[in-house]
N, C-alpha and C positions, 0 to 999 in steps of 0.2 A: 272198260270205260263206259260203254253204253251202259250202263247199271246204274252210273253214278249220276245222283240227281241232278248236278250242276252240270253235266255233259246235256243232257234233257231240258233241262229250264235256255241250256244256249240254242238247242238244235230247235225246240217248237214251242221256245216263247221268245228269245228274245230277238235272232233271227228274222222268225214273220213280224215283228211288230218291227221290224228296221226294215223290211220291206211293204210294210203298208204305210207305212210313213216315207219311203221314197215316190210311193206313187200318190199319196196326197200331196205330196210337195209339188209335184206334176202338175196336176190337178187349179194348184194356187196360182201354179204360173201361165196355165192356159186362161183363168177366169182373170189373170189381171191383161192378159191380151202382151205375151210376153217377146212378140214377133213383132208388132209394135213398137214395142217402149224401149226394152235393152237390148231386144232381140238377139241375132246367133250368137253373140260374145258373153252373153251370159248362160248361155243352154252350151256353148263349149267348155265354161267352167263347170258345169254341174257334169259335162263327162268326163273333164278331168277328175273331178271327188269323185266318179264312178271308179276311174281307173282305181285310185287311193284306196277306198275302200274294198274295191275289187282283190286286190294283193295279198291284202293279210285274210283274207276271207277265205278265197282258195287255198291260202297254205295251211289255215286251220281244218279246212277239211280234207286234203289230200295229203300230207305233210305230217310226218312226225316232228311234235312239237319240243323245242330245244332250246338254247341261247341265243342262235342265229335266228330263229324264227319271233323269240317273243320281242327281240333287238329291235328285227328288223315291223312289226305289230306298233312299237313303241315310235320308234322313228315318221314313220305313215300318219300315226296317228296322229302328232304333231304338223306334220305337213297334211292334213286334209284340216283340222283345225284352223290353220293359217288362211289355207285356201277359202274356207268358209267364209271369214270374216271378209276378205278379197272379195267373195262372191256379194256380199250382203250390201258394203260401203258398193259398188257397183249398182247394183238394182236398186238401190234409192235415190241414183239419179234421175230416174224418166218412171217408174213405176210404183205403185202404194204396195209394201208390205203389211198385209193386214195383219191385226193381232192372232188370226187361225194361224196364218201361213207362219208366223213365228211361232209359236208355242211348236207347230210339227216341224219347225230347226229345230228347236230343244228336243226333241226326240232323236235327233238326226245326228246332234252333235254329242246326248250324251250314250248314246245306243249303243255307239264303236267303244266307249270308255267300259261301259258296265260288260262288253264283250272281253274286252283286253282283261280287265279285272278279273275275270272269271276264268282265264284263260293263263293266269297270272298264277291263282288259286291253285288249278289244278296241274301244277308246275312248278312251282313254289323252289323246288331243288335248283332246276336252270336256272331261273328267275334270278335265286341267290347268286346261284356259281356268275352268271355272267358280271356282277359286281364280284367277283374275287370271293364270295362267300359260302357258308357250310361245305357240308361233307361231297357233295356233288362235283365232277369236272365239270368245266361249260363245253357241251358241243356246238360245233359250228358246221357240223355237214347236214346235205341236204339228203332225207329217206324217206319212200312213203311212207303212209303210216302199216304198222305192222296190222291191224285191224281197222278195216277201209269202214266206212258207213255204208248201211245200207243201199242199196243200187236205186231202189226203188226211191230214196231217198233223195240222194244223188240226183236222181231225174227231173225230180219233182222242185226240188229247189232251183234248179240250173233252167227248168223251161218257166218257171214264176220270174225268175232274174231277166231270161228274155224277154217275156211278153208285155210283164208289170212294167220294166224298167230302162233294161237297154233300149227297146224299139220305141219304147211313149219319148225318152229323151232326145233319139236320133230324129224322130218327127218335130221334137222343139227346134232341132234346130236348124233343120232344112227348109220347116218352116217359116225360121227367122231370115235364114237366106232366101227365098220367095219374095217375101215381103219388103223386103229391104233392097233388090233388085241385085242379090249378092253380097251385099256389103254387111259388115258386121255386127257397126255401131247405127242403130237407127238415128236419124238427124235430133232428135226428141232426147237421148242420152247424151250427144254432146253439150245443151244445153243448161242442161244441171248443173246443180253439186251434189256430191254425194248426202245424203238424208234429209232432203228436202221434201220427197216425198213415202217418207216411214212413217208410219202409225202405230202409236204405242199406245 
C-alpha cells in the first residue's frame, strides 16, 4: 500500500496541506482578536472539529480500513460539516470573517472530503459491501493495520498535530477564558446577529 500513489498524495500532500490550513485558520482567529469578540465558545467549537476530524484520521492511520471505518469517516464527516457551519453563523456575530480566513474554510472543509474520497478509492470493495453491494462481505471489526506506517512518520505527524494544532487552539481558548474573566460568550457576541459582521 505504500507504493500506491494515492496512499502518498494522502500521507504528504494532502494531509500537510489540511494541517497548514488548521494553523492558518489559527492564525485568522488571533489577528481578528478572537478572545475579544466570540471568544472561548468559539475556540471550544473549533476543538470540538478537532475532535471530529481527529477520529477518522487516527483510524486511517492505525486502523485497518473496512465498512465500520469508512461508515463510521462518512458519518464524522457529516457531523464536522454541520459543526462548521455552527461555528461560522456563530463568529459573525461579534467578529469580521475576512475573505482569507474563508477561502482557508474551503480548504478545511473540502480537505476531509478529498481524504474520504481517496480513502473510498482505495476500498472500493467495503465501500460497496457496506451498501449490500459487489463480491466483498462488509466487515465491521476493528484491526490494526497489518502494515503499520512508518514510525518515523507516525512521529512526525503526531508532534506537527501537537505543536501546529492542538496547543495554538487550547491557547485560543484559555485565552478567551482570560479575557472574558471566565465566561464564554464575550458581552460583544451577545449583541449580534449572526452575519452582520462577515466579509464577502
Amino acid at each position: 500500500m505504500l507504493n500506491d500513489p494515492m496512499v502518498l498524495i494522502l500521507m504528504y500532500f494532502v494531509l500537510p496541506v489540511w494541517l497548514i490550513a488548521g494553523f492558518a485558520d489559527w492564525l485568522c482567529h488571533r489577528a481578528t482578536h478572537i478572545e475579544s469578540t466570540t471568544g472561548a465558545k468559539e475556540s471550544l467549537i473549533h476543538l470540538l472539529m478537532f475532535v471530529e476530524v481527529g477520529i477518522p484520521l487516527l483510524a486511517a492511520m492505525f486502523l485497518e480500513i473496512n465498512s465500520l471505518i469508512i461508515a463510521v469517516m462518512m458519518i464524522v464527516f457529516l457531523i464536522h460539516e454541520a459543526t462548521a457551519i455552527w461555528d461560522v453563523r456563530y463568529a459573525t456575530t461579534a467578529r469580521i470573517v475576512s475573505p482569507i480566513e474563508q477561502h482557508v474554510h474551503s480548504f478545511l472543509e473540502m480537505i476531509p472530503l478529498m481524504g474520504l474520497v481517496s480513502v473510498v478509492s482505495l476500498h472500493w470493495g467495503q465501500f460497496l459491501a457496506l451498501f449490500g453491494f459487489g463480491p466483498e462481505t462488509a466487515r465491521f471489526d476493528l484491526a490494526w493495520k497489518q502494515q503499520q506506517l512508518p514510525v518515523g512518520y507516525i512521529a512526525t505527524v503526531m508532534s506537527v498535530i501537537l505543536l501546529f494544532e492542538l496547543l495554538p487552539y487550547l491557547e485560543e481558548f484559555f485565552r478567551g477564558l482570560r479575557a472574558n474573566s471566565g465566561r464564554l460568550v464575550p458581552p460583544k457576541a451577545r449583541q449580534n446577529k449572526a452575519s452582520e459582521t462577515a466579509v464577502r
